[in-house]
C-alpha positions as CSV (number, residue, x, y, z in Angstrom):
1,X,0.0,0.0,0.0
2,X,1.1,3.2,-1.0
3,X,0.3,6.7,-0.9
4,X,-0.3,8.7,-4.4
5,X,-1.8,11.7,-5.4
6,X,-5.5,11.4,-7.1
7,X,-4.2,12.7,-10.4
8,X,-2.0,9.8,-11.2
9,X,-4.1,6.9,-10.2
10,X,-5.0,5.0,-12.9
11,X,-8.2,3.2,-14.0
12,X,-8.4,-0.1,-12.5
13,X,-6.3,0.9,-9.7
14,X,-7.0,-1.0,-6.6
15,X,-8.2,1.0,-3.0
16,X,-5.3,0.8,-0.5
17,X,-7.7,2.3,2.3
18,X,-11.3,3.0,3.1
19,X,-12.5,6.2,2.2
20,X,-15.2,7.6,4.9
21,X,-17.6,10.7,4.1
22,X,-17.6,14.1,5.6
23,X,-20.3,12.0,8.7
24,X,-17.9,9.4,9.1
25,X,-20.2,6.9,6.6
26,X,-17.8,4.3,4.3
27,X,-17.9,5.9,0.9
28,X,-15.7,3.3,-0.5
29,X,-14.2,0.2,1.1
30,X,-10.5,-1.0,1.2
31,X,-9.6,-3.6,-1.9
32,X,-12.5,-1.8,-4.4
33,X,-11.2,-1.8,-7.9
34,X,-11.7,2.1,-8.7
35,X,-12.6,2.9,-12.1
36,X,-12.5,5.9,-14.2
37,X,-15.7,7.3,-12.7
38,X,-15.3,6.7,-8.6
39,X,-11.8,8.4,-9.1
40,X,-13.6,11.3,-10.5
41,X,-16.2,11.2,-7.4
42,X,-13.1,10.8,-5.3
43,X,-11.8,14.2,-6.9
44,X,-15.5,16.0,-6.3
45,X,-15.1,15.5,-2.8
46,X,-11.7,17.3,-2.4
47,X,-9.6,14.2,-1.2
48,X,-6.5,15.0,-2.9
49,X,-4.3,12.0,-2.3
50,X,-5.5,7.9,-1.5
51,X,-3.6,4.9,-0.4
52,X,-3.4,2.2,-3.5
53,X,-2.0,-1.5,-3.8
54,X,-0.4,-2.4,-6.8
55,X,2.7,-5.1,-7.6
56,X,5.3,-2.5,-5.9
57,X,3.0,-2.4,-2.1
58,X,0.7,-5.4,-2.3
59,X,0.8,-5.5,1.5
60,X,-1.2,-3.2,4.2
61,X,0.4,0.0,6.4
62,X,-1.3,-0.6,9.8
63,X,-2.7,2.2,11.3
64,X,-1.5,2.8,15.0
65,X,-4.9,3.4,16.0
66,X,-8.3,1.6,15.0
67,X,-10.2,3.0,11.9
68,X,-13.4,3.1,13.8
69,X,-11.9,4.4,16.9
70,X,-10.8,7.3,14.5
71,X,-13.9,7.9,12.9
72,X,-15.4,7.6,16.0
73,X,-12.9,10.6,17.8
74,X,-13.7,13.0,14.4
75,X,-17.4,12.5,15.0
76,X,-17.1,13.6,18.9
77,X,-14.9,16.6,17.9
78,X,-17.3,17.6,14.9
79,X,-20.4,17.6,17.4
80,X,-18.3,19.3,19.8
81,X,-17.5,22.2,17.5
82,X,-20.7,23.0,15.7
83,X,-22.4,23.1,19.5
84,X,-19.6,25.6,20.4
85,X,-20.9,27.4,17.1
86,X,-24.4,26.8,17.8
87,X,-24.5,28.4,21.2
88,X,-22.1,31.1,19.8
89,X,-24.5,32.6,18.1
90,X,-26.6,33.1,20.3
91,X,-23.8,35.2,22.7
92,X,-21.0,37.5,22.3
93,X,-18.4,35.9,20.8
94,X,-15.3,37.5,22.8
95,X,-17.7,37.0,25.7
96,X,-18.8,33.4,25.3
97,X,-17.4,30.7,27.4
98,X,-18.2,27.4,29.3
99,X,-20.5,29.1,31.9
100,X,-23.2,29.8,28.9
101,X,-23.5,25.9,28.8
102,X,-26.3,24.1,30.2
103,X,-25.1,20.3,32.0
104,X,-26.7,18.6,29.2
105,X,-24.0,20.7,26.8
106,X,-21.0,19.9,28.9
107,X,-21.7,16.2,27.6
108,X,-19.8,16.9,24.8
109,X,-16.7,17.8,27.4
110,X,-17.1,14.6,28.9
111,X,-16.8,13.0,26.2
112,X,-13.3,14.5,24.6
113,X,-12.1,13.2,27.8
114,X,-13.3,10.1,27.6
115,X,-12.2,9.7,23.7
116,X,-8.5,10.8,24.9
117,X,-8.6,7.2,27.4
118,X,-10.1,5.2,24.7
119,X,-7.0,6.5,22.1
120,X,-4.2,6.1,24.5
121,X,-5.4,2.6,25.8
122,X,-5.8,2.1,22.1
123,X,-2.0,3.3,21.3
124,X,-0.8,1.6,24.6
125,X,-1.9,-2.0,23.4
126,X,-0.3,-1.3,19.9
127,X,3.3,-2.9,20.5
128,X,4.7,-0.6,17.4
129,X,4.6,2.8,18.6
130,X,6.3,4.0,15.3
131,X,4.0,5.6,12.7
132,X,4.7,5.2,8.8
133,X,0.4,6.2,8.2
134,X,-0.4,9.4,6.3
135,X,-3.8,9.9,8.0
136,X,-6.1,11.0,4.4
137,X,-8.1,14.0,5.2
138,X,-11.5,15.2,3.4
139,X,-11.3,19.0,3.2
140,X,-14.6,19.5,4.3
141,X,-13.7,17.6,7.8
142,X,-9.6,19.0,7.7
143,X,-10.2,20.7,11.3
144,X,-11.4,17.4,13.0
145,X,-9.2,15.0,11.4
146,X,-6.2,17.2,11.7
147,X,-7.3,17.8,15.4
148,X,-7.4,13.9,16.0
149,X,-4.0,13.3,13.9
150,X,-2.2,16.0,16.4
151,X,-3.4,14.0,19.3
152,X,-2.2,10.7,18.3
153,X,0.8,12.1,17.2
154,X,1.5,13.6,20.3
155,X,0.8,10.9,22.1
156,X,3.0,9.0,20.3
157,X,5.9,11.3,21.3
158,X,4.4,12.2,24.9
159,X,4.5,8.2,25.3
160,X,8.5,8.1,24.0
161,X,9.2,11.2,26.5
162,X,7.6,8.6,28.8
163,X,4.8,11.0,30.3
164,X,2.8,9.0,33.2
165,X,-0.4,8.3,31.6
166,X,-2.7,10.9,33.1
167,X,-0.7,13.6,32.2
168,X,-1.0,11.7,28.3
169,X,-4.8,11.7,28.9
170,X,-4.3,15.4,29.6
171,X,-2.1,16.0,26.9
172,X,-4.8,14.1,24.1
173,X,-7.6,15.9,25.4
174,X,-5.5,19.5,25.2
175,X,-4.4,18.1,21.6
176,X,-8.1,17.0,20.8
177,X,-9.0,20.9,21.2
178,X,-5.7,22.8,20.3
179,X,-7.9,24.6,17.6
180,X,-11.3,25.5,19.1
181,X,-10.7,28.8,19.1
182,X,-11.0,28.5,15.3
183,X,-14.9,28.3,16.1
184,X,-14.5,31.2,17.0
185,X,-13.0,32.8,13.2
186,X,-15.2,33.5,10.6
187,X,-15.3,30.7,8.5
188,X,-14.7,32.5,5.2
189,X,-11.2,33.0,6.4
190,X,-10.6,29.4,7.7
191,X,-11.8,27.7,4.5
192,X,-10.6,30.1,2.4
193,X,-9.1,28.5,-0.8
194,X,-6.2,30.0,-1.1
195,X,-3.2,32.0,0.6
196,X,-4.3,34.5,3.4
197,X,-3.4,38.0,3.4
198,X,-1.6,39.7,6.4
199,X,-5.1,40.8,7.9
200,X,-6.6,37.2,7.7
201,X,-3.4,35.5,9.0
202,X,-3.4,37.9,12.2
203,X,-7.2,37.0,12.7
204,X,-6.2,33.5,12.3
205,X,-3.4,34.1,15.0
206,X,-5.9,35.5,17.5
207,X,-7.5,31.5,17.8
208,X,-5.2,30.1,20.6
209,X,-6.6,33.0,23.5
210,X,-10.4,33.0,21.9
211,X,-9.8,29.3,22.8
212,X,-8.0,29.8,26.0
213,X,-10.5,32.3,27.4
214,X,-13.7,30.0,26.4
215,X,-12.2,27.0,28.6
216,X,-10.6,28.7,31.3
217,X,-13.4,29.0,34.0
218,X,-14.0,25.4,33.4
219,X,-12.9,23.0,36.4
220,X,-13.2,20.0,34.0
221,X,-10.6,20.5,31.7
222,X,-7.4,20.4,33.1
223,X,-4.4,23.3,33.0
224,X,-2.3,21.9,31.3
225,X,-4.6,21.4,28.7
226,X,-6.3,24.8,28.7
227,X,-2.4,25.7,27.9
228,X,-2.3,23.2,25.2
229,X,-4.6,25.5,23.7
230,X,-3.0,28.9,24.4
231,X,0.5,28.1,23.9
232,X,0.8,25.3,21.1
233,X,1.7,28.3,18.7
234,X,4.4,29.4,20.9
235,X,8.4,28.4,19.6
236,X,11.0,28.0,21.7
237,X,13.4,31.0,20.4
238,X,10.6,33.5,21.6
239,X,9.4,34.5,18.2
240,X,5.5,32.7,18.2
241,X,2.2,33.8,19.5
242,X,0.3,34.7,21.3
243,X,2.7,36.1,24.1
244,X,6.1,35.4,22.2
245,X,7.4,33.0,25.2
246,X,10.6,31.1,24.8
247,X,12.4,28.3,26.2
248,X,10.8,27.2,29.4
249,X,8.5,29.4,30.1
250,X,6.2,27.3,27.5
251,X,4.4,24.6,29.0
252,X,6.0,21.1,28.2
253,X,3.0,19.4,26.7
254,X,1.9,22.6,24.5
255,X,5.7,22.1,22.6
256,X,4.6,18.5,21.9
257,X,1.8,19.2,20.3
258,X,3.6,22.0,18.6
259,X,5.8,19.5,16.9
260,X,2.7,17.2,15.9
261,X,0.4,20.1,14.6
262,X,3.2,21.5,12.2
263,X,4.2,18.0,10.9
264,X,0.3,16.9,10.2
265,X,-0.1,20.4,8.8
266,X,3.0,20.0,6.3
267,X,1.9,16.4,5.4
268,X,-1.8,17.4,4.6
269,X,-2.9,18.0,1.3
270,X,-4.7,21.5,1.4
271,X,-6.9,23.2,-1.3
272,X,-4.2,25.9,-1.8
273,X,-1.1,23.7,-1.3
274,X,-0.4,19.9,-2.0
275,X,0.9,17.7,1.1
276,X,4.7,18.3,2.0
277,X,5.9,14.1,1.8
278,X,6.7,12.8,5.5
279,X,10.7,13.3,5.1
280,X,10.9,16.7,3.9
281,X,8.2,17.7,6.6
282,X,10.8,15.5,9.0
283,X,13.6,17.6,7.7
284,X,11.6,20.7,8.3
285,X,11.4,19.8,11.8
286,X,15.0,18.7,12.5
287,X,16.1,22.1,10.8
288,X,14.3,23.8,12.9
289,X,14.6,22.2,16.3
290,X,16.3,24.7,18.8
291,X,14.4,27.6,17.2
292,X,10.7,26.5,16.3
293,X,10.8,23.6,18.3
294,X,12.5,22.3,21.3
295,X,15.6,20.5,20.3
296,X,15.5,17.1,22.2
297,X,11.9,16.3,22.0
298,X,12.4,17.1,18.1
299,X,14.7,14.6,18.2
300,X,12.6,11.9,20.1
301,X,10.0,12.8,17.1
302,X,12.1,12.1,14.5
303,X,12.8,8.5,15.9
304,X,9.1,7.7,15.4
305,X,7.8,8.4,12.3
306,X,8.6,6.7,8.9
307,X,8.8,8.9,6.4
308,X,9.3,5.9,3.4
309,X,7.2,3.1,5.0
310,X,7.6,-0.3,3.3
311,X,6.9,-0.1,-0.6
312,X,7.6,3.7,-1.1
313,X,9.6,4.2,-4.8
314,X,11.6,6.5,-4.2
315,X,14.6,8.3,-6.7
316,X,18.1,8.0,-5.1
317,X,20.6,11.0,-5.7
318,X,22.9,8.9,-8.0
319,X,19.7,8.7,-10.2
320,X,18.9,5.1,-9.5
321,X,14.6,4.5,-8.7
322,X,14.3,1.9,-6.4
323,X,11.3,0.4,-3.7
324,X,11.7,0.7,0.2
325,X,11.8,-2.8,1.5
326,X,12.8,-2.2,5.2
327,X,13.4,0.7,7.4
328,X,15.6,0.8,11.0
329,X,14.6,2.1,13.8
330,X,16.5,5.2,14.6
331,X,17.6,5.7,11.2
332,X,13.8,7.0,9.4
333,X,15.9,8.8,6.5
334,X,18.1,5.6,5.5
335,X,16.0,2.7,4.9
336,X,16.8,-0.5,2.9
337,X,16.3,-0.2,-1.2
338,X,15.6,-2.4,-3.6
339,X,16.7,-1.1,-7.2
340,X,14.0,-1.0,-10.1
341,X,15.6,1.3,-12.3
342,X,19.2,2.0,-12.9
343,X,22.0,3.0,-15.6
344,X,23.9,-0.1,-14.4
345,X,21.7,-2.8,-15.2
346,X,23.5,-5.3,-12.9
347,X,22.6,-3.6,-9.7
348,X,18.9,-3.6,-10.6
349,X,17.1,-6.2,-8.6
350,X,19.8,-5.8,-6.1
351,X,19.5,-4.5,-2.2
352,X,21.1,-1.2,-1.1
353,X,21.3,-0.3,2.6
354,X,21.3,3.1,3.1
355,X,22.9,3.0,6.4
356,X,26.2,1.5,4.9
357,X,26.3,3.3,1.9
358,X,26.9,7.0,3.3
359,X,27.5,8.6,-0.2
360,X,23.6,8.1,-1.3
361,X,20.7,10.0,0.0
362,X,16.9,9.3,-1.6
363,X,16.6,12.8,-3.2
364,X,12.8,12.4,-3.9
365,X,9.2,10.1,-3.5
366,X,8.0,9.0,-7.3
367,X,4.5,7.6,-7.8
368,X,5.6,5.6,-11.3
369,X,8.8,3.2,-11.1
């Protein structure tokens, strides 16, 4: 199973991956042969990029976290929002917060919490803790499913830093909600097809305190999570927002999810840029680990996700195409190859391990071999 963009799957192409609908329903399962038309209906509903299996990936990239369970977390966080919205309108928007809810509201509170147990028991039982899965995003749903990709990432990280688990049920629930404050932004400038403008990006900026200050008098969310929310924007050289805080003075589990929201961010397909692929978003991170990000738990991240999971073509920089057939743990950027295409025809067929041979880098992903 691999991971292509929508424009170069062919007819007759098999489905790597179950596609859901903007309500969580199965649009399309897993092993359906897709034929000139359903990639067409793929394209209509803004999914820009779908798994595939064909003779160079005939084999299946586990998710670290049920399907269902997923579907499941984007549906809670979907209700959860529009309510926000919903009783919004009926307040002051700069003014609105927790105490306008009635108990029957806070239900939907209760239940982030509870989804935050169910995905870290879910993680916890999964004995690979190493994520090679580009999570496929509808754009009419980006905000949920990117919301529910930062919180298993960070968990995922939170669990290699070896938080104690109730401080990683905080940290999913503060991940879970990094963005409500977006409720809050007019959605003409959150959907808005393409780049913002200097007035729409400072609007955009103002979403970490309109989230902050609507969950701040609540006692059932805890701190650190409230300053998931406010702070996961901040970077570590004092240049972020909202307060420009640096180093320490930026609460521990709000850089985690830092780290997670930018890397799901640069590997999602957008409808005004295409997906960043996993290793240049990795690189992105590593470069800026020390100034963006904080340097050792950037380094920690690194060591967890596979940027060229199993069955990836990928160009080499002597020029050579060749498949991923194994990747090492610790090593994400310098997998095992095996060589499809080559000027020496003697090498093709042949292994190359990455890790022993210093001099070649893979320069680039390719969908064709």
């Amino acid at each position: 199973m691999r991971l292509i963009p929508i424009e170069c799957v062919k007819k007759d192409t098999v489905l790597g991956k179950t596609i859901y609908d903007s309500e969580g329903r199965i649009l399309l399962k897993k092993g359906v042969k897709l034929t000139q038309l359903l990639i067409q209906k793929i394209k209509e509903l803004n999914i820009l990029s779908i798994y595939i299996i064909d003779e160079y990936s005939d084999y299946e990239i586990e998710d670290i976290i049920k399907p269902e369970l997923r579907q499941k977390a984007v549906k809670i966080l979907k209700e959860t929002f529009n309510d926000i919205q919903r009783v919004s309108s009926f307040h002051n928007f700069e003014k609105c917060s927790l105490i306008n809810y009635s108990k029957h509201e806070l239900k939907y509170f209760e239940n982030i919490s509870n989804i935050s147990e169910e995905l870290l028991d879910n993680i916890l039982s999964n004995k690979n803790l190493l994520i090679s899965l580009v999570d496929i995003k509808n754009m009419d749903n980006y905000t949920y499913q990117h919301s529910v990709n930062v919180a298993v990432l960070s968990l995922v990280l939170g669990i290699s830093l070896k938080l104690p688990k109730r401080k990683l049920v905080q940290l999913c629930s503060g991940a879970l909600l990094h963005d409500i404050g977006k409720t809050f932004i007019d959605k003409d400038i959150l959907l808005k097809p393409s780049k913002l403008n200097l007035e729409e990006f400072n609007i955009i900026k103002t979403h970490p305190e309109k989230g902050y200050n609507f969950l701040k008098n609540s006692y059932d969310i805890n701190t650190n999570s409230k300053l998931i929310i406010l702070q996961h924007h901040e970077r570590v050289d004092g240049f972020g927002y909202p307060y420009g805080l640096n180093g320490n003075k930026i609460n521990y589990m709000a850089k985690i999810v830092s780290i997670a929201d930018v890397y799901d961010a640069l590997t999602s397909d957008r409808p005004y840029k295409r997906a960043m692929c996993p290793s240049d978003a990795l690189e992105y991170i590593m470069s800026n680990s020390g100034t963006f990000f904080d340097y050792e738990m950037a380094k920690v991240f690194t060591r967890v996700i596979i940027p060229f999971p199993s069955g990836t073509i990928v160009c080499l920089s002597n020029g050579d195409v060749g498949i991923v057939e194994e990747t090492f743990p610790n090593y994400p950027l310098r997998p095992q190859v095996k060589i499809l295409k080559s000027d020496n025809e003697q090498i093709i067929g042949s292994s190359v391990n990455l890790l022993n041979e210093l001099s070649l880098v893979i320069s680039g992903i390719q969908y064709e071999a």
